[in-house]
C-alpha positions in Angstrom: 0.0 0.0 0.0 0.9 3.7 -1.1 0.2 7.0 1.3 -2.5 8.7 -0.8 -1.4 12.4 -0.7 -3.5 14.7 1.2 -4.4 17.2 -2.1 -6.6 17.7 -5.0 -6.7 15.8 -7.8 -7.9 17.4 -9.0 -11.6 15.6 -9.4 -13.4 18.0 -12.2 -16.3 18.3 -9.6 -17.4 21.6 -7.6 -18.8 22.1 -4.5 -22.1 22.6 -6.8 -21.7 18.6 -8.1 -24.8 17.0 -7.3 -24.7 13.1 -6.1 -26.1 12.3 -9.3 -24.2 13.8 -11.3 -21.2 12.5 -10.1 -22.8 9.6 -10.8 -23.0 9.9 -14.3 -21.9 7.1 -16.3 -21.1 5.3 -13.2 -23.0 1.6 -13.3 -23.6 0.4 -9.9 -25.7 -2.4 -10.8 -24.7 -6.1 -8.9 -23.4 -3.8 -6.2 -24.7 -3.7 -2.3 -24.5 -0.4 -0.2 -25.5 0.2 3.3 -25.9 3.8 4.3 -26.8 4.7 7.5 -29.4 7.3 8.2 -30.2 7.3 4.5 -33.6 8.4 5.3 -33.4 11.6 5.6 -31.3 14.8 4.7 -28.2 13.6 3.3 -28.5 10.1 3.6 -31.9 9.9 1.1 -30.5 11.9 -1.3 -27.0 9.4 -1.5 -29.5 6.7 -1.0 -31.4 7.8 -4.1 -28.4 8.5 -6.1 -26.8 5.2 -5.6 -30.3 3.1 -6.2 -30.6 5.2 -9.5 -26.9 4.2 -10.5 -28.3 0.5 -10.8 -27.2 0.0 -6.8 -29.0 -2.3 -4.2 -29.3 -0.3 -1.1 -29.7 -1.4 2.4 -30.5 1.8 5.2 -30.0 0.7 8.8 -32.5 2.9 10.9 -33.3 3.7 14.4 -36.9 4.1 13.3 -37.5 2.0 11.0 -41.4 2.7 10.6 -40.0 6.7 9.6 -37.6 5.0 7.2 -40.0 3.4 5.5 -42.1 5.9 5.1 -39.7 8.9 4.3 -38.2 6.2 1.0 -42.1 4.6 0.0 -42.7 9.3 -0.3 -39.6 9.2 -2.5 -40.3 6.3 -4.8 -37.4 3.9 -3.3 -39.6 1.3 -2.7 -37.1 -1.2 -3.6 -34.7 -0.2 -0.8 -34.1 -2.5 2.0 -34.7 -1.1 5.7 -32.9 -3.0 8.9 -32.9 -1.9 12.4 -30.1 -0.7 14.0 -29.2 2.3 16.9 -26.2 3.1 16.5 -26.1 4.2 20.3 -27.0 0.8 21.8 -24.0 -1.8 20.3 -26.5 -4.9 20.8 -28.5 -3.9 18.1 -25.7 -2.5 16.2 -24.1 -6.2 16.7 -27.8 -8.1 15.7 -27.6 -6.2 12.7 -24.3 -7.2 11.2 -24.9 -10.8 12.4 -28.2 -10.5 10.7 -26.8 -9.1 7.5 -23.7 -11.1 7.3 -25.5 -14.6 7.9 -27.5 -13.7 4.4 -23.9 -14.4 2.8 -24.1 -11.4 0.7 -20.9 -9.0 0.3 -20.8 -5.1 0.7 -19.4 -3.1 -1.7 -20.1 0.3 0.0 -20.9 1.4 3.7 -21.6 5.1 4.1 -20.9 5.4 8.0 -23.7 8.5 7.5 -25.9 8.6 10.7 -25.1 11.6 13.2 -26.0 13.4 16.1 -25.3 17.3 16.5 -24.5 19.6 19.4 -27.0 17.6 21.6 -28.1 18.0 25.1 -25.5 16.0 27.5 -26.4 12.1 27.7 -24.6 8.8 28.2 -24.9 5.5 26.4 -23.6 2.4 26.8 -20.8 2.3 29.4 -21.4 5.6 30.5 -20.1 7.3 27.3 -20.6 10.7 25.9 -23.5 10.1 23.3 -21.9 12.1 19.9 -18.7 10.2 20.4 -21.1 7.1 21.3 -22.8 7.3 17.9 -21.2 9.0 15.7 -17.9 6.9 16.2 -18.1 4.1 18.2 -21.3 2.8 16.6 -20.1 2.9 13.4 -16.8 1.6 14.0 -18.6 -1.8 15.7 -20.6 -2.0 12.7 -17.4 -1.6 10.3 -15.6 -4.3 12.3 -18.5 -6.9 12.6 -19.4 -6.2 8.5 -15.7 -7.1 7.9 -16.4 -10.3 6.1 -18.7 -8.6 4.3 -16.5 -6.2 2.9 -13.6 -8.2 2.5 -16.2 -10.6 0.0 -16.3 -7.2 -2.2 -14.2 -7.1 -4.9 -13.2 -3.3 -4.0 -15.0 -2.4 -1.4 -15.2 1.5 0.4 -16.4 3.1 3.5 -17.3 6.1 3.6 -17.2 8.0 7.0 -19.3 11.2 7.4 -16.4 13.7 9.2 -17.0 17.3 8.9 -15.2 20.9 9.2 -16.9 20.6 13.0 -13.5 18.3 13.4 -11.5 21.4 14.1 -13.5 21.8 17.3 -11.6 19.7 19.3 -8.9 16.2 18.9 -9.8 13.4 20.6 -9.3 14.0 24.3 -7.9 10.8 25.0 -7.7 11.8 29.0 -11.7 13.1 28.8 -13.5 11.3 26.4 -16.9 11.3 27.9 -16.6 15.2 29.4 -17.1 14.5 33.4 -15.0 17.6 34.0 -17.6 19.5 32.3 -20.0 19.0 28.8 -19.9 21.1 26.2 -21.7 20.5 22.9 -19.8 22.0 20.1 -16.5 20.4 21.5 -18.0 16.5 21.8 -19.6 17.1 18.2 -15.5 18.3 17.4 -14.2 15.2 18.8 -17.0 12.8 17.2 -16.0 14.2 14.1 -12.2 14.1 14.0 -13.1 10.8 15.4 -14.5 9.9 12.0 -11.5 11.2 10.4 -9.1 9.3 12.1 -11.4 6.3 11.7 -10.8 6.1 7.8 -6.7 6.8 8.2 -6.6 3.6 10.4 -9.0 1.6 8.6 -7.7 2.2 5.1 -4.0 1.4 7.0 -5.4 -1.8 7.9 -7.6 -2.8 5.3 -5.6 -2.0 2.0 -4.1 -5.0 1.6 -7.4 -6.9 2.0 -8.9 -4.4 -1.1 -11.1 -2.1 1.1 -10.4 1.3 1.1 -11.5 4.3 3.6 -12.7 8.0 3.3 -13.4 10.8 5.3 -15.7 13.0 4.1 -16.7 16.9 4.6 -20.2 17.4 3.0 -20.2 21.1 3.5 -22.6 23.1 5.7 -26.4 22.2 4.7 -29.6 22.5 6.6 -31.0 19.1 7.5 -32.1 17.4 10.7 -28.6 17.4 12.1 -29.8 20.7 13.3 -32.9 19.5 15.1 -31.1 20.0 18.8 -30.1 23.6 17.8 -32.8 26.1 19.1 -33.2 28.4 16.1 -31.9 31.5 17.9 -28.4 29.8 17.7 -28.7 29.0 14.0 -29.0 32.6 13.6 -26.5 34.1 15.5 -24.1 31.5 14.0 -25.5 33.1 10.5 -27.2 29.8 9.6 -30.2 31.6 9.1 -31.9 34.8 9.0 -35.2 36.0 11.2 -37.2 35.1 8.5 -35.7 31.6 8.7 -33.9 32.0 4.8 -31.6 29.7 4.6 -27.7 31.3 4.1 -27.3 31.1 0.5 -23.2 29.6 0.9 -24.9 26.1 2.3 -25.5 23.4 -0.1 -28.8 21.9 -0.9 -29.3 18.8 0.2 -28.7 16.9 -3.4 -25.1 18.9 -3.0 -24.3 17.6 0.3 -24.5 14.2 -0.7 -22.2 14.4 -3.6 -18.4 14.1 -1.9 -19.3 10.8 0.3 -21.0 9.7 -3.2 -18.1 10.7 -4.8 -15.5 9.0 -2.3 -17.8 5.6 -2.4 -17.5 5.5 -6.3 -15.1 7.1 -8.0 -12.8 5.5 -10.3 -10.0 8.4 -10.0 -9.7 7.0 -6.3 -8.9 3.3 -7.1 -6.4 2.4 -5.2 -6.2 5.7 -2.5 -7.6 6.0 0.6 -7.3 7.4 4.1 -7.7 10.6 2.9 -10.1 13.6 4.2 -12.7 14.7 0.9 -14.6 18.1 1.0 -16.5 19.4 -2.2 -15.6 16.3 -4.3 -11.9 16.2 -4.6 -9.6 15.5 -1.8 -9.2 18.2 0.7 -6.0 20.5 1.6 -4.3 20.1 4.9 -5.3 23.3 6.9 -2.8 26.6 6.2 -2.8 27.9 9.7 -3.9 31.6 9.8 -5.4 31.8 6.8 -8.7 33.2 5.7 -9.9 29.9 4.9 -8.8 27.8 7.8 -12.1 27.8 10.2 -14.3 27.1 7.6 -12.1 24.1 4.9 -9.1 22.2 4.9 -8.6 19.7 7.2 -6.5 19.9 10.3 -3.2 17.9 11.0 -4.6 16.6 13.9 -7.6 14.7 12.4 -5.4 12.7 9.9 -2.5 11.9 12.0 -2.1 8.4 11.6 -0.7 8.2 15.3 -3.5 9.2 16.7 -5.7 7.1 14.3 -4.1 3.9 15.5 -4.3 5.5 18.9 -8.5 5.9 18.7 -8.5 2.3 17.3 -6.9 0.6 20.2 -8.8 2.8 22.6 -12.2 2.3 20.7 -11.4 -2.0 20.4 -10.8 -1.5 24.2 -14.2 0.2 25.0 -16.1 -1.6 23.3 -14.2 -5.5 23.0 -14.5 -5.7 19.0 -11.6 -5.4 16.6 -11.8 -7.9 13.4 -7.8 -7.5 12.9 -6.9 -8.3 17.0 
């Protein structure tokens, strides 16, 4: 295995690109994706996107009755829905068993479920609930889908990561906050969680043919904002009074284009555990420039030390590692 350089192709896509039309000419059919959360926001539209490329698509949800619903409104009949909680590792674990006892492979898993800025809570052992589900749920589920993806001829996973990774770095000494919670920075460590996820995964996994991703989608407006009370939202700038959307965030159909991108694309054959933004690969952060709060990612979140670090810590919390 080659280090895939942190830089831009670059792809020929904009932050603009739509999931479908990276997509184009792309034939998915005789594949299997799983894509968490692909219900709603981001996850239907990748969901669509890869079921109109020809793809089989399976979407793990907490609710599966909403999931149902929200694809049968949206003409995905033939999508299959599974339940899984991401926060609660039993049902995480009967789902893979579930999945994996059909004997079918999977050539994509979009890690794409998330929690945001929520109100403090504890799962599992005790642990704070973003880094709960947005990390340690999906990388259970990665681990116990391993034969799945190893049966792939090519397989990718996708994690959702996002610029909210230069909130904090994993805090190795604090993980679960009992010196004091704060929102934003467990939503930061959840997400460079994610990040560091892919480097170690795509370390471990190249050789076997899967490859990993991290991937930005960009600031839209989705249910990942449903614990934010709207008076936040706008005096982030997320919003006016008149609740108009700020015209820099991406629709929906935009968001979903760089984890559709990363999952397909045959410019990235044979990279991986690299961090994607706006369909290309992203820049490593230039510290004190104009740009660096908003794109760009951070050293800290691709750091292959502290990727191998997470994965030991995360096999010890939560006793699954399919490479021990």
């Amino acid at each position: 295995m080659t280090t895939t350089p942190q830089h831009a192709l670059p792809s020929g896509f904009t932050a603009q690109s739509t999931a479908t039309e990276v997509l184009a000419g792309i034939d998915l059919g005789g594949k299997t994706a799983i894509v968490t959360g692909g219900y709603s926001g981001l996850g239907i539209e990748t969901v669509a996107a890869l079921a109109a490329a020809g793809a089989r698509v399976v979407v793990p949800a907490r609710r599966p009755e909403a999931a149902w619903a929200a694809l049968d409104a949206r003409g995905l009949t033939a999508v299959e829905v599974e339940a899984l909680d991401l926060a609660d590792l039993v049902s995480v674990r009967a789902f893979a068993e579930r999945f994996v006892a059909t004997g079918r492979s999977v050539d994509i898993l979009i890690n794409n479920a998330a929690i945001m800025a929520s109100a403090e809570a504890r799962v599992g052992d005790g642990w704070e609930s973003q880094f709960a589900t947005n990390h340690l749920g999906h990388y259970v589920l990665t681990n116990l889908l391993w034969p799945a993806l190893t049966a792939a001829e090519g397989a990718r996973v996708v994690a959702l990561s996002s610029t909210g990774h230069k909130l904090s770095g994993i805090r190795f000494d604090d993980p679960d906050f009992s010196s004091g919670y704060d929102k934003w920075q467990a939503y930061g460590q959840a997400k460079t969680a994610n990040s560091l996820f892919a480097v170690h995964l795509d370390a471990l996994g190249a050789d076997s043919g899967v490859r990993a991703f991290a991937v930005h989608p960009g600031g839209i407006m989705t249910e990942l904002q449903r614990h934010l009370p709207r008076t936040e939202m706008i005096a982030a700038g997320w919003m006016t009074e008149d609740g108009t959307v700020n015209p820099l965030f991406k629709s929906p159909e935009q968001g979903a284009a760089t984890s559709t991108w990363a999952a397909t694309s045959p410019m990235l054959d044979g990279m991986g555990g690299v961090y994607c933004e706006d369909c290309d690969i992203a820049e490593p952060t230039v510290a004190g420039s104009a740009t660096a709060r908003i794109s760009g990612v951070d050293a800290h979140a691709i750091d292959p030390d502290a990727a191998a670090r997470l994965w030991a810590f995360s096999a010890e919390l939560t006793g699954v590692n399919a490479f021990a």
